[in-house]
N, C-alpha and C positions, 0 to 999 in steps of 0.2 A: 249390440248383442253379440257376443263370442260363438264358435263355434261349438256345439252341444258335443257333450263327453259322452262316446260310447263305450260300453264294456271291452275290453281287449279281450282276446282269445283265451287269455288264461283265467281271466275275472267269467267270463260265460262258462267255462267245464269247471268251474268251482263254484259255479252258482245255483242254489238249490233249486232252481227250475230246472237245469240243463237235464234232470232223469225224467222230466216232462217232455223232454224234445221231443220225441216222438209218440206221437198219435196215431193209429193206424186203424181203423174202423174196421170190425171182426167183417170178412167174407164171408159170402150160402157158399161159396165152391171156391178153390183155388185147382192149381195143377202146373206142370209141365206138360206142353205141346210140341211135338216135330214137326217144324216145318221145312220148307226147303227138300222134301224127302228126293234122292235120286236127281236132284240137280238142285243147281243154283248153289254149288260146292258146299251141298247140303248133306245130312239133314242138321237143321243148328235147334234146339230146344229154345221157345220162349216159356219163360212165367208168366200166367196169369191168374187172374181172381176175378170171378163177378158177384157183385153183392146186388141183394134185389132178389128180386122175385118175379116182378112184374111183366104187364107182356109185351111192353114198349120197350125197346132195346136202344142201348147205349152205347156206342164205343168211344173210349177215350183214350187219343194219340199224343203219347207225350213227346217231350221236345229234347235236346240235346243234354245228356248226359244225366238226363232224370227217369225217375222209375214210374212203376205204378201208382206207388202211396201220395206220390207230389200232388194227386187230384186229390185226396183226401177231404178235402173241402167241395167236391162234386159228387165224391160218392155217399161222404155224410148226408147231405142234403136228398138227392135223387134214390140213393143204393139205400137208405135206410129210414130218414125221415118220412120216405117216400116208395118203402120200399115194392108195397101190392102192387103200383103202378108201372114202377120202373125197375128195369137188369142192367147193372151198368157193368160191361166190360172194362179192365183195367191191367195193363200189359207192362213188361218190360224189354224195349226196342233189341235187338241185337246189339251186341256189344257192349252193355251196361246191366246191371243192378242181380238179379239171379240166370238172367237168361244168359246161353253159352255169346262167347263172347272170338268168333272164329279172324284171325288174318285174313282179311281179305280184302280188295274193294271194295266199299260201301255205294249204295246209292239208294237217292228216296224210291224208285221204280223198284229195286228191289225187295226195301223193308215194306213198301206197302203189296209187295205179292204176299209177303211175310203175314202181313193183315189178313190178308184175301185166305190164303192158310189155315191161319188161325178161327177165321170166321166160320168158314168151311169147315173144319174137325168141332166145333162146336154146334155146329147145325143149324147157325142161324144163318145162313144162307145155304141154298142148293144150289151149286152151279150146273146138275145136270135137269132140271126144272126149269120151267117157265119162268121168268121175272117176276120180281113183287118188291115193290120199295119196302123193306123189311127192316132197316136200319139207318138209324140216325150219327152220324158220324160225327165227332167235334175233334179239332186237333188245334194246338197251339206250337208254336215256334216253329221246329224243327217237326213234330207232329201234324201241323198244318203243310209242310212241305210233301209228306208222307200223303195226307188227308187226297193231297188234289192228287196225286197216284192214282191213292184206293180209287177215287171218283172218274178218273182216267181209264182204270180196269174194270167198276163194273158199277157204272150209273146209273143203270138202270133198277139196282137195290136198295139204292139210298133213298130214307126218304127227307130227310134233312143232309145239311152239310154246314157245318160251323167253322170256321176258320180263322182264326183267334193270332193277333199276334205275329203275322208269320209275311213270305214274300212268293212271288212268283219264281224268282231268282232275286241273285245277290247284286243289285246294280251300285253301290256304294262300297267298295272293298273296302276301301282303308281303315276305318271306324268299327267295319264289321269285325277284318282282321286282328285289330288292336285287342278287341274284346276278347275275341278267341285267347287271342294270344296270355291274357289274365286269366282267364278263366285255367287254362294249361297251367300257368305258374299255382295254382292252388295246391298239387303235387307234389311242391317242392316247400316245405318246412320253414324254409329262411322267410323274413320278411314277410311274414304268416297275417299280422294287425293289417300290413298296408295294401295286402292282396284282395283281405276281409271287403277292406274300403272302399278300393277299386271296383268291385265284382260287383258290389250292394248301390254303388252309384252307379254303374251299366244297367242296372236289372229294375231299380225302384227311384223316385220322384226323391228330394228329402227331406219334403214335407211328412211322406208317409211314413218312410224310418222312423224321424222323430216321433211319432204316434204312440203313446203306451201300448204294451202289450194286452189284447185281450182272450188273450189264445183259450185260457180257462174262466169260467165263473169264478173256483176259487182264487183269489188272485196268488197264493202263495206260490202257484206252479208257474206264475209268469215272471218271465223277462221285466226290467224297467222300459226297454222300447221295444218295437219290430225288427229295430234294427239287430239288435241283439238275439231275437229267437230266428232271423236270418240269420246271425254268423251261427248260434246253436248248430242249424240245420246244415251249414257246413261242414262244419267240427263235424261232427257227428259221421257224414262219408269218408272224409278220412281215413277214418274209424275202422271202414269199409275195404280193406285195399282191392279184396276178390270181387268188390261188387263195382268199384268205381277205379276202372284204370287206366294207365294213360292212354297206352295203344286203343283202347276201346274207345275212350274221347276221342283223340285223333281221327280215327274213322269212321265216325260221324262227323266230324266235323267236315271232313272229305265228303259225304254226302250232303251236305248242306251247301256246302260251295259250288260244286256242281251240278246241282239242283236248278232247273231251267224248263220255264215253262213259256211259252213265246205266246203273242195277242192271238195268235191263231188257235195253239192249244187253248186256251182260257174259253175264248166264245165256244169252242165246243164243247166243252167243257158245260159251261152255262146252256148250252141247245139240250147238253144229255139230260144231266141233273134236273133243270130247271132251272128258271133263274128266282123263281118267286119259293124255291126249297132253302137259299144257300143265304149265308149271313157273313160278312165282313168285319172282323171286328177289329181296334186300337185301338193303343193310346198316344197324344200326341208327343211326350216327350220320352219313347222309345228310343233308348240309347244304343240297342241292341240290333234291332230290325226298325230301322226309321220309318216314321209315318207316310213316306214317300214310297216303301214297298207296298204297305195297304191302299196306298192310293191307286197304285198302279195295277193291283190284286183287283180292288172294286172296278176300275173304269175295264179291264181287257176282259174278264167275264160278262159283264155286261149291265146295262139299265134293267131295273125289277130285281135286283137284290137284294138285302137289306144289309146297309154299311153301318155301322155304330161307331165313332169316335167320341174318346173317354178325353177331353179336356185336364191336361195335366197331367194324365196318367203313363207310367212304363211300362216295361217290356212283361210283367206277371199279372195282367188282368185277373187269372184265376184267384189270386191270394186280395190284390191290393181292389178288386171291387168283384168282393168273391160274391155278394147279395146278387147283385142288377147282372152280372154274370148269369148267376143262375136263371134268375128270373127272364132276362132273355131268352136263354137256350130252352128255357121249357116252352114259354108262349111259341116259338118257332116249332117245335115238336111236336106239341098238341096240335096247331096249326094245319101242320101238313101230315101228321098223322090223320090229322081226320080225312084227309082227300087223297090218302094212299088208293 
């Protein structure tokens, strides 16, 4: 059997799905927030949106170079399907997608004060109050690096912690770097198909590419595969230059690298949190963040967590097993929501 033919770059924005590309599930509230105000060569404005209603709280940490709407398939489900139940927060990191985008050093300690900020001007936590596990946190990739921050500044308001995808620290550079180093080249025009190719086998299996589209019911708004309504979704930032820029990649990608969390941090970590709140997830052929940083995630926090490995699966749990995603993250929530 030959290798399967995907749409090139120019066959997807001339494909009558591609005005499909984007889906963004209407928000109860959006806004600009300041945080950083008066230091941390602040104040930098994020964007966010919470959809929902509910009075179970949500925050959703995205990962490198991606915005808010990339959860779209967490806030459909929880922010709307679900909406009485659940408020799901949904953000755009510094340096990327509407939020201001400042020169500066990055780091996970920082963006997740960033959180803490943010949480704070919304009022789902008081930090000048008493404790109360008040919030369930989920973050993947580069948002998982951020997550174990958040839960490093203030564990004692979490009442879940999901952590999807992601490392303690970068203990395998070279593969890591490569990847970066693609994902950077997307910026640059030339060699735009092979970049496509590159990026789509670091991030997904290519069993699942190959997979027809099922983005809509009608099928007229779909792609021939996944593979395709992934490049769509790249195309499409492009598109973006204000929202998606180098310098801004660049330094996240600097906080991700220097991103370091030691066996020592973790266990306390797990002593703060709990270890029976926090959940470990992969998949095992994570091209991105190898299965060897989750391993390392689950054993240095500790026994009593709950670790989930996706046999087969890559580096986008939220898209490529967006169902059993969900379905997990909620039994955990209800779980330990009920013993806040």
């Amino acid at each position: 059997m030959g290798k399967m033919a995907f749409l090139t770059a120019g066959e997807v924005v001339a494909h009558p799905a591609y005005k499909y590309t984007d889906w963004k599930p209407t928000p109860t509230t959006s806004g600009m927030c300041a945080v950083a105000e008066k230091r941390r060569r602040g104040p930098i404005k994020l964007y966010y949106e919470i959809h929902g209603t509910g009075p179970i709280r949500l925050v959703w940490v995205m990962g490198l170079n991606a915005v808010h709407s990339d959860w779209k398939r967490q806030t459909k489900y929880f922010g709307h399907q679900n909406a009485s139940k659940y408020s799901c927060l949904v953000f755009d990191n510094r340096g990327v997608g509407r939020s201001d985008k400042p020169i500066s050093f990055y780091s996970t300690s920082e963006m997740a004060q960033d959180v803490v900020d943010l949480l704070s001007h919304l009022r789902w936590i008081d930090l000048s109050a008493p404790p109360t596990r008040s919030i369930h946190v989920i973050g993947a990739s580069m948002g998982g690096m951020i997550s174990q921050e958040v839960a490093m500044l203030i564990p004692d308001r979490l009442a879940s912690l999901t952590l999807c995808c992601t490392a303690p620290r970068v203990v395998r550079t070279a593969p890591f770097l490569e990847n970066l180093r693609e994902r950077a080249q997307m910026f640059i025009p030339r060699k735009l198909d092979e970049e496509l190719e590159r990026l789509a086998q670091s991030l997904f299996p290519a069993n699942f590419l190959a997979e027809p589209d099922t983005e809509y019911e009608d099928s007229s708004k779909n792609f021939p595969t996944k593979r395709d309504r992934f490049s769509a979704g790249r195309l499409r930032k492009l598109q973006e230059p204000e929202g998606f820029t180098k310098a801004g990649f660049l330094m996240q990608v600097v906080a991700c690298y220097f991103h370091h969390k030691s066996p020592a941090q973790l266990k306390a970590l797990g002593d703060a949190v709990g270890r029976e709140r926090i959940a470990v997830l992969h998949g095992t052929v994570d091209r991105m963040l190898t299965l060897h940083h989750g391993e390392l995630l689950s054993k240095e926090i500790g026994e009593g967590i709950l670790y989930k490995v996706w046999e087969g699966s890559g580096h986008m749990l939220l898209w490529e097993k967006e169902k059993e995603m969900n379905q997990l993250v909620e039994e955990l929530v209800q779980r330990c929501n009920s013993t806040c």
